[in-house]
C-alpha positions as a Markdown table, in Angstrom:
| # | Residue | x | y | z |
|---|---|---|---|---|
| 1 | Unk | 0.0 | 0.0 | 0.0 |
| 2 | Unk | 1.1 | 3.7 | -0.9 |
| 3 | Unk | 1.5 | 5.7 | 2.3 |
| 4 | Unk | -0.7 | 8.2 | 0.0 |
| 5 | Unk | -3.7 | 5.9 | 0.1 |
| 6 | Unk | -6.3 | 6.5 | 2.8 |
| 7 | Unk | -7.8 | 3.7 | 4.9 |
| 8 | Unk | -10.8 | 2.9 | 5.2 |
| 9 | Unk | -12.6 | 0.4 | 7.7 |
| 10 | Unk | -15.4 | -1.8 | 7.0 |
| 11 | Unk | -17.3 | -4.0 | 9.3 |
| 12 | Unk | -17.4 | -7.7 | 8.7 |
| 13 | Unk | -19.7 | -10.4 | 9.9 |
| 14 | Unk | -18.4 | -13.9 | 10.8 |
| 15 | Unk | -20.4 | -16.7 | 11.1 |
| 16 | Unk | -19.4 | -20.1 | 11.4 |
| 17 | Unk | -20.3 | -22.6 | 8.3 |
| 18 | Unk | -22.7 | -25.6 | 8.6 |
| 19 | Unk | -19.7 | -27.9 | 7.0 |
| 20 | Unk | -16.9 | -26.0 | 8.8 |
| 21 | Unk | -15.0 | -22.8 | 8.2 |
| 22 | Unk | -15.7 | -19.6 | 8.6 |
| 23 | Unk | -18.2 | -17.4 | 6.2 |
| 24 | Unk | -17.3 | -13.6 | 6.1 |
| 25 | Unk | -19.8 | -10.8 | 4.8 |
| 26 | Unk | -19.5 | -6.9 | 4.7 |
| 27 | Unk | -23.0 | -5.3 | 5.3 |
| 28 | Unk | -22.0 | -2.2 | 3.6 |
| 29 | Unk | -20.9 | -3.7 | 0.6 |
| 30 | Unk | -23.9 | -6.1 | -0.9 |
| 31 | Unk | -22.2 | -9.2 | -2.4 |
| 32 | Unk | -18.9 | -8.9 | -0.7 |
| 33 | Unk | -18.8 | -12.2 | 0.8 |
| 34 | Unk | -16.1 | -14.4 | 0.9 |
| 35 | Unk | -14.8 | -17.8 | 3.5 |
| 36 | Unk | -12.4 | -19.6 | 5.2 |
| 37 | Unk | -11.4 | -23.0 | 6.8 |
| 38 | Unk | -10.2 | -21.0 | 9.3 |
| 39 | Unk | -11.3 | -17.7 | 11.0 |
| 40 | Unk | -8.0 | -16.0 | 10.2 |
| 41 | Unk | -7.7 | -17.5 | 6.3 |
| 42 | Unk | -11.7 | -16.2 | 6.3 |
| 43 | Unk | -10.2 | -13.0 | 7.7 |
| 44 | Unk | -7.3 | -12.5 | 5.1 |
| 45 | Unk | -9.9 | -13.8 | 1.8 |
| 46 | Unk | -12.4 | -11.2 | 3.2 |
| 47 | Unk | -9.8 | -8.4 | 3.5 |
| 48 | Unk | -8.8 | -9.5 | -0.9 |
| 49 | Unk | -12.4 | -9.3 | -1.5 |
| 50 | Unk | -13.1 | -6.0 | -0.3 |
| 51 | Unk | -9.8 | -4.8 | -2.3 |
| 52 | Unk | -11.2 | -6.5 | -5.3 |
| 53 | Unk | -14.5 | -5.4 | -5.0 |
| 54 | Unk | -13.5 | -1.5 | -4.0 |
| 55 | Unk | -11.1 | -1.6 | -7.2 |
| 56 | Unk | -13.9 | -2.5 | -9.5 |
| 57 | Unk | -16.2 | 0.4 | -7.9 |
| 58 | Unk | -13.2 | 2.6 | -8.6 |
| 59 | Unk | -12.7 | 1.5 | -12.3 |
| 60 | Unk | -16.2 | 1.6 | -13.0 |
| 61 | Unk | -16.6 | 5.4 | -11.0 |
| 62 | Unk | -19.2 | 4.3 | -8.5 |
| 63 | Unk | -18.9 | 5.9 | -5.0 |
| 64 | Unk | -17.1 | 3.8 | -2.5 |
| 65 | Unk | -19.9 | 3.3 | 0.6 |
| 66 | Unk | -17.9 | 4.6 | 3.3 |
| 67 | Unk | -19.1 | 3.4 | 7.4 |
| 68 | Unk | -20.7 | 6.0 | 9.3 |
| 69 | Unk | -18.5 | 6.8 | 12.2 |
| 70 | Unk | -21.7 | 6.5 | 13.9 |
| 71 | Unk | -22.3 | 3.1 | 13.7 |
| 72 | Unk | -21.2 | 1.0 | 16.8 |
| 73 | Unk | -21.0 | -3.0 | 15.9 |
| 74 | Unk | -21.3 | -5.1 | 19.3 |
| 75 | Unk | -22.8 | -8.1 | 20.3 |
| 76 | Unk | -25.4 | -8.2 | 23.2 |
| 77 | Unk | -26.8 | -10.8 | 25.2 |
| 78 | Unk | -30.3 | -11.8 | 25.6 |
| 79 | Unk | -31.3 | -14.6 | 27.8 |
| 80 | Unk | -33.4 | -17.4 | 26.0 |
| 81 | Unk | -37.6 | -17.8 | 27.3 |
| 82 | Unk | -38.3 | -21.5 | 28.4 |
């Protein structure tokens, strides 16, 4: 990466596979999905398919979705009825 590039920060959703692995998806981005044995290889071939699929917005001159520094991603708890 050029140190002239900017970064930019995307959240990703992991969910573990029926049949093992790891399944990775970018809300932001629609279609940007990608997977993994692991959760870091699902990590790494999420982080080349948000690359891939920001270069193609750039070649094509679409606007690259950019998060909202107002969105918060956590997980919360919420105990199960009987």
């Amino acid at each position: 990466m050029k140190s002239y590039e900017k970064i930019r920060m995307y959240t990703v959703i992991f969910e573990q596979a029926e049949e093992g692995g790891f399944i990775a998806s970018v809300p932001i981005l629609p279609g940007c999905v990608s997977q993994g044995e692991t959760f870091e290889e699902a990590r790494i071939n999420i982080k080349d398919a948000i690359e891939g699929y920001v270069a193609v917005l750039k070649e094509d001159g679409d606007e690259i979705p950019t998060e909202s520094p107002e969105r918060i991603a956590a997980t919360v708890a919420v105990p199960m009825l009987p």
